[in-house]
VOPAGU-2260 file (C-alpha; in pm, 1 decimal, decimal comma):
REM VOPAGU-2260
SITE   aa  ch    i         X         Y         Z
SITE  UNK   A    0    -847,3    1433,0    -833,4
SITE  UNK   A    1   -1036,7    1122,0   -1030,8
SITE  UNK   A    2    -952,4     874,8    -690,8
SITE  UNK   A    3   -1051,4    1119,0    -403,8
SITE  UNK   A    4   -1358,6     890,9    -341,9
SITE  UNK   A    5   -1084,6     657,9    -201,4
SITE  UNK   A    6    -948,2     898,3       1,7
SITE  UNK   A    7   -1300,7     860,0     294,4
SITE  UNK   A    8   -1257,4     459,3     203,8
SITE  UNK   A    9    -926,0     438,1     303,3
SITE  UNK   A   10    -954,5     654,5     636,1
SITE  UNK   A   11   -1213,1     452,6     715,7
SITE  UNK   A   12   -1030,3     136,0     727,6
SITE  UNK   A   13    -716,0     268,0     815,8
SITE  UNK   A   14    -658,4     442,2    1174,9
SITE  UNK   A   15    -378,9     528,2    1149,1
SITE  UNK   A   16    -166,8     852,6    1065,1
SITE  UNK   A   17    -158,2     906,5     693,5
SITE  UNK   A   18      97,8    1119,2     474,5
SITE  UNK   A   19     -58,1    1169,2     126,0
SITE  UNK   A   20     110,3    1353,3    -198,5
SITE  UNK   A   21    -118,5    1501,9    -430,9
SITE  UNK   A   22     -82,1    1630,7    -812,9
SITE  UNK   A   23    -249,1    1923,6    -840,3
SITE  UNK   A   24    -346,8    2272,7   -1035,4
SITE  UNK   A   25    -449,1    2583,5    -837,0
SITE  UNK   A   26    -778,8    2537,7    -904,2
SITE  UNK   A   27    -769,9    2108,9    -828,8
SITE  UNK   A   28    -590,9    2299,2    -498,8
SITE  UNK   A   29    -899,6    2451,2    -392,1
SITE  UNK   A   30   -1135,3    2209,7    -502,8
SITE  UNK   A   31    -942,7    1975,4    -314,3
SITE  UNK   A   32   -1015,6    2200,5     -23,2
SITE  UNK   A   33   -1330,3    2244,5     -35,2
SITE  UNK   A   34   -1394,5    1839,0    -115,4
SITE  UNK   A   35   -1185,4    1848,9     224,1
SITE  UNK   A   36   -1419,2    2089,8     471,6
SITE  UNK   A   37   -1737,0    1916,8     304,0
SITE  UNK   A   38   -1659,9    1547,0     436,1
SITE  UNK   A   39   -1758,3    1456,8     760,0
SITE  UNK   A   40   -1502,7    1147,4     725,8
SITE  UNK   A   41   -1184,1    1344,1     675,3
SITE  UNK   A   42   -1311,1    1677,7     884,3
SITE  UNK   A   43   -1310,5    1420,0    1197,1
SITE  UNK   A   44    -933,6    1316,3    1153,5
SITE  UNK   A   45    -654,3    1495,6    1285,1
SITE  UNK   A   46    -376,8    1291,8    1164,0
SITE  UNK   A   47    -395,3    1305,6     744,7
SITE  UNK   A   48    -172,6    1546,0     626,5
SITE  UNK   A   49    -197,6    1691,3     267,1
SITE  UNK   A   50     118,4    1786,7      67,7
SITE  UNK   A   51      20,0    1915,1    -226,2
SITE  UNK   A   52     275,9    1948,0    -527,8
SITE  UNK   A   53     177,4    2193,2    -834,1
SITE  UNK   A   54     148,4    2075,0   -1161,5
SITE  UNK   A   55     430,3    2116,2   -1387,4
SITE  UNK   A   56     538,5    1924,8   -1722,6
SITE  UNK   A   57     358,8    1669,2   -1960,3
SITE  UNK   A   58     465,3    1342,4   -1735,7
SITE  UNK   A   59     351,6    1229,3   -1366,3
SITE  UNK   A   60     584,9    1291,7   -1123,0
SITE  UNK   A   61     511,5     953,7    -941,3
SITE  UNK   A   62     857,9     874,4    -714,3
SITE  UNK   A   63     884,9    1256,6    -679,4
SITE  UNK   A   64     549,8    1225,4    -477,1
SITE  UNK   A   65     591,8     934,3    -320,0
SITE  UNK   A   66     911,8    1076,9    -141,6
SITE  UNK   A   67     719,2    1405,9     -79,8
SITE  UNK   A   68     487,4    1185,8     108,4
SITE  UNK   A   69     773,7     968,5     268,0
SITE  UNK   A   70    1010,6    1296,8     411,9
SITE  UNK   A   71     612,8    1414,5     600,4
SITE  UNK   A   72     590,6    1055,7     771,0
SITE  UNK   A   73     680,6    1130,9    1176,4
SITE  UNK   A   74     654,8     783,4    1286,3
SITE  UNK   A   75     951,2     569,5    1321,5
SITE  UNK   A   76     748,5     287,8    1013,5
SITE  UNK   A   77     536,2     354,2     741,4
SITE  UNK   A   78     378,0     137,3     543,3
SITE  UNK   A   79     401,5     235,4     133,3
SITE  UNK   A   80      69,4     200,4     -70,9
SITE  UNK   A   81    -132,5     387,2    -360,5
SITE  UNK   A   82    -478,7     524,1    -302,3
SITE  UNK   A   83    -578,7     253,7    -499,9
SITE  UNK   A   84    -597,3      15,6    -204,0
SITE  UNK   A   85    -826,4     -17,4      73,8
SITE  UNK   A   86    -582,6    -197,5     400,4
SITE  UNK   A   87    -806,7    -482,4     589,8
SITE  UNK   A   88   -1006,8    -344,5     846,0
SITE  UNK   A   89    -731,7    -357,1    1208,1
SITE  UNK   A   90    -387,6    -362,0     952,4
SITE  UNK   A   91    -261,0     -42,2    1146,4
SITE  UNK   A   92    -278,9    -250,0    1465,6
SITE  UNK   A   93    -172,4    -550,4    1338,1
SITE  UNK   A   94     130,8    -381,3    1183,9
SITE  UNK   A   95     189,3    -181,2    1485,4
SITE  UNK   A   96     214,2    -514,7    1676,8
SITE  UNK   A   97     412,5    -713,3    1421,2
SITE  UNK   A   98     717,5    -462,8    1519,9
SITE  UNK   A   99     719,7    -503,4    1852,5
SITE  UNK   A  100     667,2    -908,1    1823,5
SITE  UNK   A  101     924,1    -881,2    1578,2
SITE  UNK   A  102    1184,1    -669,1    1751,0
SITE  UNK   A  103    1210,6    -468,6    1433,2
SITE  UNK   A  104    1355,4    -221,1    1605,5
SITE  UNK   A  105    1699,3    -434,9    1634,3
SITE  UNK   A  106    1690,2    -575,4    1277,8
SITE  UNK   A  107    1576,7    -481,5     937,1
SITE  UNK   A  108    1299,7    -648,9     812,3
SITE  UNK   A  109    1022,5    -570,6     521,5
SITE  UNK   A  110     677,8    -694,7     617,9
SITE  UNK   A  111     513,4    -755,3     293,4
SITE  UNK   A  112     148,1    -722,7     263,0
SITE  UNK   A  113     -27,7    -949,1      22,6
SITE  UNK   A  114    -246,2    -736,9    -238,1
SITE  UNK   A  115    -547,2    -859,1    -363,7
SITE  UNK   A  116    -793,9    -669,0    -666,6
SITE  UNK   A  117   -1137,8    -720,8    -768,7
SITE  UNK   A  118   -1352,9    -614,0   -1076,9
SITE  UNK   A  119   -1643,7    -525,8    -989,7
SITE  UNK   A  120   -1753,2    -172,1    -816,6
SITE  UNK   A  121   -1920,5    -317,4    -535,2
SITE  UNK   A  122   -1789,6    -584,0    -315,7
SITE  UNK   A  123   -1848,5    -715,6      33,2
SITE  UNK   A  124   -1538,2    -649,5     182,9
SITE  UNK   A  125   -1380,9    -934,1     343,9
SITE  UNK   A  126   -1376,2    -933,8     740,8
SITE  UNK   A  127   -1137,4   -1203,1     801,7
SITE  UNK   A  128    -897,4   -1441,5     576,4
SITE  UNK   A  129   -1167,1   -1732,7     552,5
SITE  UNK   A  130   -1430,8   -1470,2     383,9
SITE  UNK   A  131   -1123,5   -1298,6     148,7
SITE  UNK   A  132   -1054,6   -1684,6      13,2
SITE  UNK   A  133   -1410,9   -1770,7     -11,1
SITE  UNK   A  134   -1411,0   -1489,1    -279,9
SITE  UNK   A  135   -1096,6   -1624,4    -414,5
SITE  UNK   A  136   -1274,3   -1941,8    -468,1
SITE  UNK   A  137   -1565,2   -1785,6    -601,9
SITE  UNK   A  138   -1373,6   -1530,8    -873,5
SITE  UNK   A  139   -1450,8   -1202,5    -715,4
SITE  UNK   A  140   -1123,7   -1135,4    -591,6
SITE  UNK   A  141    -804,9   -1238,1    -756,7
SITE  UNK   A  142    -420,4   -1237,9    -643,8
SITE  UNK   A  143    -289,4    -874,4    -775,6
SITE  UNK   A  144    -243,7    -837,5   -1136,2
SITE  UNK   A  145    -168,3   -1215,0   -1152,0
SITE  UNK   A  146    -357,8   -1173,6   -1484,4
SITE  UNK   A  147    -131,3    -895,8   -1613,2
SITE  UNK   A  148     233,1    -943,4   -1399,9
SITE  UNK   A  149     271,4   -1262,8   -1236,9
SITE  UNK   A  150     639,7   -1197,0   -1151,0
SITE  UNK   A  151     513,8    -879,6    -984,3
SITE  UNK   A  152     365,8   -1045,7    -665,6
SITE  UNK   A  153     453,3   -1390,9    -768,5
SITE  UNK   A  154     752,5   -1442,2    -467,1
SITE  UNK   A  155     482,9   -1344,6    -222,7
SITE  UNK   A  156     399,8   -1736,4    -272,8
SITE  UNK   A  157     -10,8   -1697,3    -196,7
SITE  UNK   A  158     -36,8   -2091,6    -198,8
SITE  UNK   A  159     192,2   -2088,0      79,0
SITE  UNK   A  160     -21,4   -1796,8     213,2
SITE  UNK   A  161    -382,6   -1968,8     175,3
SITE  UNK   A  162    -274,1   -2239,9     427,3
SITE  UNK   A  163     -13,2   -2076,9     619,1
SITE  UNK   A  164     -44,5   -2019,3    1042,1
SITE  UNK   A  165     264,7   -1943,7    1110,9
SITE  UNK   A  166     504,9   -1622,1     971,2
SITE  UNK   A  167     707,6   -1713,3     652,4
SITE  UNK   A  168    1025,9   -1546,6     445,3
SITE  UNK   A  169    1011,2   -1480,6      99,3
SITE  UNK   A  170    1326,7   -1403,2    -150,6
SITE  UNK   A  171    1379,3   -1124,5    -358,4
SITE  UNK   A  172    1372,5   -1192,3    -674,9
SITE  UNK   A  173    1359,1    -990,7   -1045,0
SITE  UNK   A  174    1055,0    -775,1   -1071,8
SITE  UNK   A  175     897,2    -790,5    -721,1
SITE  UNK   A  176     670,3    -528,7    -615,4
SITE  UNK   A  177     471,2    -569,7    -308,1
SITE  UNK   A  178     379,6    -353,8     -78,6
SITE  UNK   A  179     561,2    -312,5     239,0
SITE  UNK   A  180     589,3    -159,1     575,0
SITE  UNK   A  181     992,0     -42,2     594,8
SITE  UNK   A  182    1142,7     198,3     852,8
SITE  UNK   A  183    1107,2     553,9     809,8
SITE  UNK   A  184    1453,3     578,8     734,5
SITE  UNK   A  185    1439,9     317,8     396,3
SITE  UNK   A  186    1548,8     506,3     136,3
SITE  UNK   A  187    1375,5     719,3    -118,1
SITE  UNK   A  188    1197,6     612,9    -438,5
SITE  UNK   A  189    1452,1     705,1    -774,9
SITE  UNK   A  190    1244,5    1023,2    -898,6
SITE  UNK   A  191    1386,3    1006,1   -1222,2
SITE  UNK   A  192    1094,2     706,2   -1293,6
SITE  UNK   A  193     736,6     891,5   -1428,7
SITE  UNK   A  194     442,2     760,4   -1545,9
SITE  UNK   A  195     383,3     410,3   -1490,2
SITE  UNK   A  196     623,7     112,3   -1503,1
SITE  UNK   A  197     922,4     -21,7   -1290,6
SITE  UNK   A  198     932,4     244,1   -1023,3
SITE  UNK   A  199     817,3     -44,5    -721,9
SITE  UNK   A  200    1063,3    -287,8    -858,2
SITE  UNK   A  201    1327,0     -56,3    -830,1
SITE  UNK   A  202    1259,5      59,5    -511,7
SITE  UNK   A  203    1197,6    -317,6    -384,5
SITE  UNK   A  204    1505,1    -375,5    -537,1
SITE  UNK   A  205    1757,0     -90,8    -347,0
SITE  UNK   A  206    1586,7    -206,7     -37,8
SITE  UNK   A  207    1730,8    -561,7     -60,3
SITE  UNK   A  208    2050,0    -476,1    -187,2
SITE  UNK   A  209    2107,5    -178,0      71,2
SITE  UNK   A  210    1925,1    -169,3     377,9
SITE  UNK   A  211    1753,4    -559,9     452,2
SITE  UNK   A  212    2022,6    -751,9     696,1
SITE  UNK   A  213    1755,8   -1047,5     577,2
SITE  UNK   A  214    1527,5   -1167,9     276,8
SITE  UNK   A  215    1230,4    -933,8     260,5
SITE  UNK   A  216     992,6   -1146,2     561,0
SITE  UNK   A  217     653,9   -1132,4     498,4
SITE  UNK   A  218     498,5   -1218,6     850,1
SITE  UNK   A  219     118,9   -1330,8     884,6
SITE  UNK   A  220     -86,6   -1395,2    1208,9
SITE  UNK   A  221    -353,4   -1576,4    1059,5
SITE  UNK   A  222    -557,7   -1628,4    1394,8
SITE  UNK   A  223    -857,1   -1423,7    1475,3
SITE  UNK   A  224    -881,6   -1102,4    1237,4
SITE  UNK   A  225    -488,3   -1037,7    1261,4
SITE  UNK   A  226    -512,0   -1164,7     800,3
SITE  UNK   A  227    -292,7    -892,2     673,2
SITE  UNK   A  228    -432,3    -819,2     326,5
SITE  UNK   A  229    -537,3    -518,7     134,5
SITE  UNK   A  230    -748,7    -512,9    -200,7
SITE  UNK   A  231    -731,3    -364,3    -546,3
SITE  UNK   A  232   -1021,3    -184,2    -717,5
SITE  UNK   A  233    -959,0    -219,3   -1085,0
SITE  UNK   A  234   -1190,8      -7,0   -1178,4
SITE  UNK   A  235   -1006,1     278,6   -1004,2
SITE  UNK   A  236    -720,5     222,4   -1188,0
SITE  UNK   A  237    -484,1     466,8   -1438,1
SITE  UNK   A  238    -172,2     337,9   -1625,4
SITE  UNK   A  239     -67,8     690,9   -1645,5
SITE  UNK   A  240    -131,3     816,2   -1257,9
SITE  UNK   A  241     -43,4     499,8   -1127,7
């Protein structure tokens, strides 16, 4: 319930359908409802759906959500984020796109998308990949958690990705965590991980051992406003709710 402000954020930027797992009480239930009927911003959509899943137990369920969220998703890709993230404005498109140019549906590919975070409450959200490294430049966005977990995001290779124009591969390696569009089949977060820590890696981790036929690709169009990208609010975030 302390992130729903993201919730009109994200559907804002994001078209597309949306499966989201909440953590709630009875009463965060109907709260949650009536937050719900009172926006404008989620009243209009007709393709968020809710799955709510009752509070039980001293620890976060986190995995156990994120597969409650996963086994809702009727599209044949999804693409596997927090509500801590806003996507760049056009990233459903662009994704949508990437699978046919791609021909995804005859191999198994990741498409990674590279996460950025900022400090500050307020920013002017970048509308294209020259504005989001302008702010890199400037120190109002920064690489994610590069700061706290370099390893985490570290094979995503952003030098390459400041001056790249065409798509590149990256390796697996130990510790990896981005976040990545996979098929709707990918398999299912372990939901013996709560809390915070390691849950990402792990899953990253099964999906290169198991289901990739090829390193995890991360694939860019960096003409026009097809800069895939999404950004980080620091402010919003909580170790223990990941």
């Amino acid at each position: 319930m302390d992130r729903l402000q993201m919730l009109e954020a994200i559907c804002k930027h994001w078209e597309g359908p949306i499966s989201l797992a909440l953590y709630l009480s009875d009463a965060e239930a109907q709260q949650f409802l009536r937050y719900t009927q009172g926006s404008e911003v989620l009243m209009s959509r007709g393709n968020v759906g809710y799955h709510i899943v009752y509070k039980e137990g001293q620890f976060y369920p986190v995995n156990l959500l994120r597969n409650v969220a996963m086994r809702q998703v009727n599209t044949p890709y999804m693409f596997l984020s927090d509500i801590d993230f806003l996507p760049m404005y056009g990233l459903y498109e662009y994704l949508r796109k990437s699978v046919v140019q791609l021909d995804m549906a005859n191999n198994k590919k990741a498409l990674v998308v590279p996460a950025f975070e900022t400090l500050r409450y307020r920013l002017s959200y970048p509308k294209s990949k020259a504005e989001l490294l302008s702010q890199l430049d400037m120190g109002t966005l920064f690489t994610f958690r590069y700061h706290v977990w370099t390893k985490g995001h570290a094979p995503t290779n952003f030098a390459k990705w400041r001056t790249a124009t065409t798509p590149y591969r990256v390796q697996w390696e130990a510790d990896f965590e981005p976040y990545v569009m996979v098929r709707r089949d990918s398999p299912e977060y372990d939901r013996r991980f709560v809390g915070f820590g390691w849950n990402k890696v792990a899953h990253v981790m099964e999906l290169d051992a198991q289901v990739l036929d090829t390193p995890l690709a991360i694939t860019l169009s960096l003409t026009g406003t097809g800069h895939t990208f999404s950004i980080h609010s620091v402010t919003h975030r909580y170790w223990t709710h990941l």
